[in-house]
N, C-alpha and C positions, 0 to 999 in steps of 0.2 A: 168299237161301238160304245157311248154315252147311253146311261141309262135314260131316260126322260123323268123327271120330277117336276112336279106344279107346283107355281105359288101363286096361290088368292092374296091380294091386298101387295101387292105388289108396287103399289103408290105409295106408301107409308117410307116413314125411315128404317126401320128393319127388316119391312121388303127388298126395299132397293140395296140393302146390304145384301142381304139374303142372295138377287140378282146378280150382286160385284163377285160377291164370295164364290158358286154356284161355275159361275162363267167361266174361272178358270180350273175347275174340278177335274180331276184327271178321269172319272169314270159317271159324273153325272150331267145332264143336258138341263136344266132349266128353260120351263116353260109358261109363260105370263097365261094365269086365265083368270079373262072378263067376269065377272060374278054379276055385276049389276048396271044398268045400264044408266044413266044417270048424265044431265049436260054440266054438273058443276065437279063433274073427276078433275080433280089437279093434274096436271100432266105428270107420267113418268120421271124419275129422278135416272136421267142420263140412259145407260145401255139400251141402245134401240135395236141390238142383233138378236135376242131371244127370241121365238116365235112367241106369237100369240094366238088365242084358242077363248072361243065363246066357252063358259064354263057351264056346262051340265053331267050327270051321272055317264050318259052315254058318251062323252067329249071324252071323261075320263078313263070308261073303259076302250073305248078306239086307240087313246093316245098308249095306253100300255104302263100308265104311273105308276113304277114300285111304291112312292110315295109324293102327296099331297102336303105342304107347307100351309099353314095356316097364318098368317100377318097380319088381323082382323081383330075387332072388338068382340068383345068376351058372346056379343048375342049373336052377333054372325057365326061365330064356331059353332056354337051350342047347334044352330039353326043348320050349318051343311054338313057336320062330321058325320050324322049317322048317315046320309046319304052316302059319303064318299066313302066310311065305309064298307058297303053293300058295294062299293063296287069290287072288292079286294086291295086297294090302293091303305098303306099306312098311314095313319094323318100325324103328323108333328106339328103340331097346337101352339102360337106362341104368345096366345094371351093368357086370361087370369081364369079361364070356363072351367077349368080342368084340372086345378091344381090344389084344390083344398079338402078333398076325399070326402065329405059330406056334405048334403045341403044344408044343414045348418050352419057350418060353418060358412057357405059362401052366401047365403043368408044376412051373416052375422056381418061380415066381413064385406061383403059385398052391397049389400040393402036390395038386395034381388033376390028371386025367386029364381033357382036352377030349372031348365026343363029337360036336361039330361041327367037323370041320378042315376040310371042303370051306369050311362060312360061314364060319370065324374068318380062312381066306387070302381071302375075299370082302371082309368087311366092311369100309366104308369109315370112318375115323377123321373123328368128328367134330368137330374144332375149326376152325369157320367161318374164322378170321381168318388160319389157312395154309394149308387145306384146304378152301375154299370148292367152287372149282369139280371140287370131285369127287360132294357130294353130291346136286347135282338127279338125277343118271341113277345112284343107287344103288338097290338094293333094299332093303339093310340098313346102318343108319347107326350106328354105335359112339359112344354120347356119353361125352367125357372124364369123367374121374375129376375132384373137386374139387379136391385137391393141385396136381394134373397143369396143369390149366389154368393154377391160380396160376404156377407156376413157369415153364409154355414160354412164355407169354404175356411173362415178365421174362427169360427166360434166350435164347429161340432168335434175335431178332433182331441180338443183341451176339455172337451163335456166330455166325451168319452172317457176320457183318461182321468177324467174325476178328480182335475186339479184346479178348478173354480169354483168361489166361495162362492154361491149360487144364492144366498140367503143375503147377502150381500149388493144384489144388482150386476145385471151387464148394461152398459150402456155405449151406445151404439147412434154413433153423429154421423149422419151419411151425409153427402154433398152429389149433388147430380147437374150433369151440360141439360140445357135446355130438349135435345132431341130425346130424352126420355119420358119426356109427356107427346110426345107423339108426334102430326104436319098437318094434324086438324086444326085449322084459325081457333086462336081463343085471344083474348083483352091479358089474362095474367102471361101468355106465354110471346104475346110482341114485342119488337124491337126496343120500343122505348119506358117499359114495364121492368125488363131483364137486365138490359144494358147500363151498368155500375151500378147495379144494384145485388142483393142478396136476402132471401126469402126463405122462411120455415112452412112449411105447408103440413095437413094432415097430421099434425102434433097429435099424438097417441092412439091415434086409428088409424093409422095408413093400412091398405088393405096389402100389402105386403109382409106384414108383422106375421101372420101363421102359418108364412112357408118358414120361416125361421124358426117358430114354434114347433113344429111336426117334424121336421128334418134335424135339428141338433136336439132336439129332445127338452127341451126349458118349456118351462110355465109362464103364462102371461106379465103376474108379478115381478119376475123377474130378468125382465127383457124391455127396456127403455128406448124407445126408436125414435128418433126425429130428420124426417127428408128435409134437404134443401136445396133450393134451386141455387145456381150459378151460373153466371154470364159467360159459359163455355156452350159449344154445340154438342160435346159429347164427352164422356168419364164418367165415373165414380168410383170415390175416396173417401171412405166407412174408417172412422178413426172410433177402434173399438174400446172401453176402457171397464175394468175387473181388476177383484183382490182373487189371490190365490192362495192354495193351500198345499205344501210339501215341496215346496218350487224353492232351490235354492239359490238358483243360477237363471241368468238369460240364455244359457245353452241348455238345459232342463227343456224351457219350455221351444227350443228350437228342437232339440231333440226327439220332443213327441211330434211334428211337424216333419220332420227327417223322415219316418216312422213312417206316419199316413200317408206321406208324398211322392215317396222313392221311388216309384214308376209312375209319376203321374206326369205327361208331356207340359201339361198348360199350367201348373202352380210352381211359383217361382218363389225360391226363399232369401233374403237379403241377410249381407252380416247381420249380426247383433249390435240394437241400438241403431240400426238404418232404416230407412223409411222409402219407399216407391212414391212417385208421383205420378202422375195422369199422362206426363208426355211419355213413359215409360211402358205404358201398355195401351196408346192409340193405336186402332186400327189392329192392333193383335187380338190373340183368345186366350190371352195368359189372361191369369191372376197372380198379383204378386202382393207379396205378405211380409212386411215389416213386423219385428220382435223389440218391444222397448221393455224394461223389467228395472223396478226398482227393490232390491232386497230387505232393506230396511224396514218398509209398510208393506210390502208384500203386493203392492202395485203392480198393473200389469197393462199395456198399452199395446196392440194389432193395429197395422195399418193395412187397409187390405183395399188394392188400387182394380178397376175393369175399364177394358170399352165398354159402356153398358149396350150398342148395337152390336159388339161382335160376342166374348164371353156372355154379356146380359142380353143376349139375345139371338142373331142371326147365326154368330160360329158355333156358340152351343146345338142350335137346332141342327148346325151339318156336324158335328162331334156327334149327336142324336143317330142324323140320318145314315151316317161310317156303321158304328155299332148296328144299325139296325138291317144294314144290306151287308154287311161282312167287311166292306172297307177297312184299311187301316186306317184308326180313328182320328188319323192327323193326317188325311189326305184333306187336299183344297186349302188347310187352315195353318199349316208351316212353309 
């Protein structure tokens, strides 16, 4: 017997990962539900064997959901989590409603007004590899952004260890495939917009900048962010760059990396002076993290590669969903 799990928003690109991912799960059943009815829904992205299910509170206590998937813009969560859950059903959240622990900050960050602060001081920040043991006894589980991941994944365990010059700057060149702005038509994200071309967006406000802030522990001042688009469908390749301090070696700073990683399934470490590229972790849930280290200036360079729909998004949320019903946390996603 498959457990049943729902996903709202199921049309999106991280639904329908979510759907691919889900389908061949050794103990979960995926289930499409209808949320809104509407004659301009884009059709489905492929898998037509999952049931589907008109989506109300009652739909979901019938159906028996251990947990609810959320694939939906930040106002639709906001608008069905407390509903879903009142019914007992966990929600794993995969937009931005739930991840900034204050309204101010999602305020600030956002240019919105939250209308859930009780759940936003609730919800638990889902990045398994530092926040593991908070998810099984959540109710609602906040999955990272895809930038965010790239970066605290490289940047938080060398903050811990309190061997970057922090006074100094991090700075942090992200590159992102076109399906990380979403399958909603827009003018900057069509064919002949994207196509041999290359694009800076959100230069110093991207609203992804304070899950990096809050999770590795840095100050605004010192965290330098710039997204950009690329004429791929999907990746991202965060080429990270810092001075350091007590670091004599490029195996020092692999070393600390050894340290934080050594049981962790999905973060992958390269020689020293190697770098990952994107066809490296398509369609996977790794992270892989390149070490470049010049001793002389005391330079320091991470390259740190995702799918941003599987790790930045959809396998994290089933990495999420393993720890939250007991699974082994690599079922469905090795």
């Amino acid at each position: 017997m498959r457990t049943p799990v729902g996903i709202i928003g199921f049309r999106g690109y991280s639904g329908a990962e979510l759907v691919a991912l889900l389908d061949r799960h050794p103990h979960a059943e995926p289930v499409l539900l209808e949320h809104r009815e509407s004659e301009d829904k884009p059709r489905p992205l492929g898998h037509p064997g999952p049931r589907r299910v008109a989506f109300s509170p009652d739909a979901v206590r019938a159906e028996g959901f251990a947990v609810v998937f959320l694939a939906t813009p930040a106002d639709v969560s906001m608008e069905l989590t407390p509903a879903l859950l009142a019914t007992g059903a966990k929600v794993i959240d995969l937009s931005g409603a739930f991840r900034l622990g204050t309204v101010e900050n999602y305020q600030r960050w956002y240019k919105e007004a939250h209308t859930q602060p009780e759940l936003l001081a609730e919800a638990v920040y889902g990045l398994p590899e530092f926040f593991r043991s908070r998810v099984p006894g959540a109710r609602l589980i906040s999955n990272p952004g895809c930038y965010p991941t790239a970066a605290n994944l490289a940047i938080k365990p060398l903050i811990d260890a309190g061997v970057v010059v922090r006074e100094a700057g991090i700075v942090c060149d992200a590159k992102s495939g076109v399906s990380g702005a979403g399958r909603k038509p827009s003018l900057k994200t069509s064919f002949c917009e994207v196509t041999e071309n290359f694009s800076a967006y959100s230069v110093l406000d991207h609203r992804h900048v304070p899950e990096v802030l809050r999770t590795s522990g840095i100050e605004d001042g010192e965290f330098s962010f710039t997204a950009q688009l690329i004429p791929i469908d999907r990746g991202i390749l965060e080429t990270i760059y810092f001075r350091t301090r007590n670091i004599g070696s490029v195996e020092d700073l692999l070393g600390i990396y050894r340290k934080a990683y050594a049981a962790e399934p999905f973060v992958r470490l390269y020689a020293p002076q190697q770098a990952p590229d994107l066809k490296a972790v398509a369609r996977t849930n790794f992270c892989d993290l390149g070490v470049h280290y010049d001793p002389q200036s005391s330079r320091a360079v991470i390259v740190s590669a995702i799918d941003n729909l599987v790790k930045g998004a959809a396998g994290q949320a089933i990495q999420n969903m393993n720890l939250a019903l007991g699974y082994a946390e690599t079922a469905g996603l090795l």
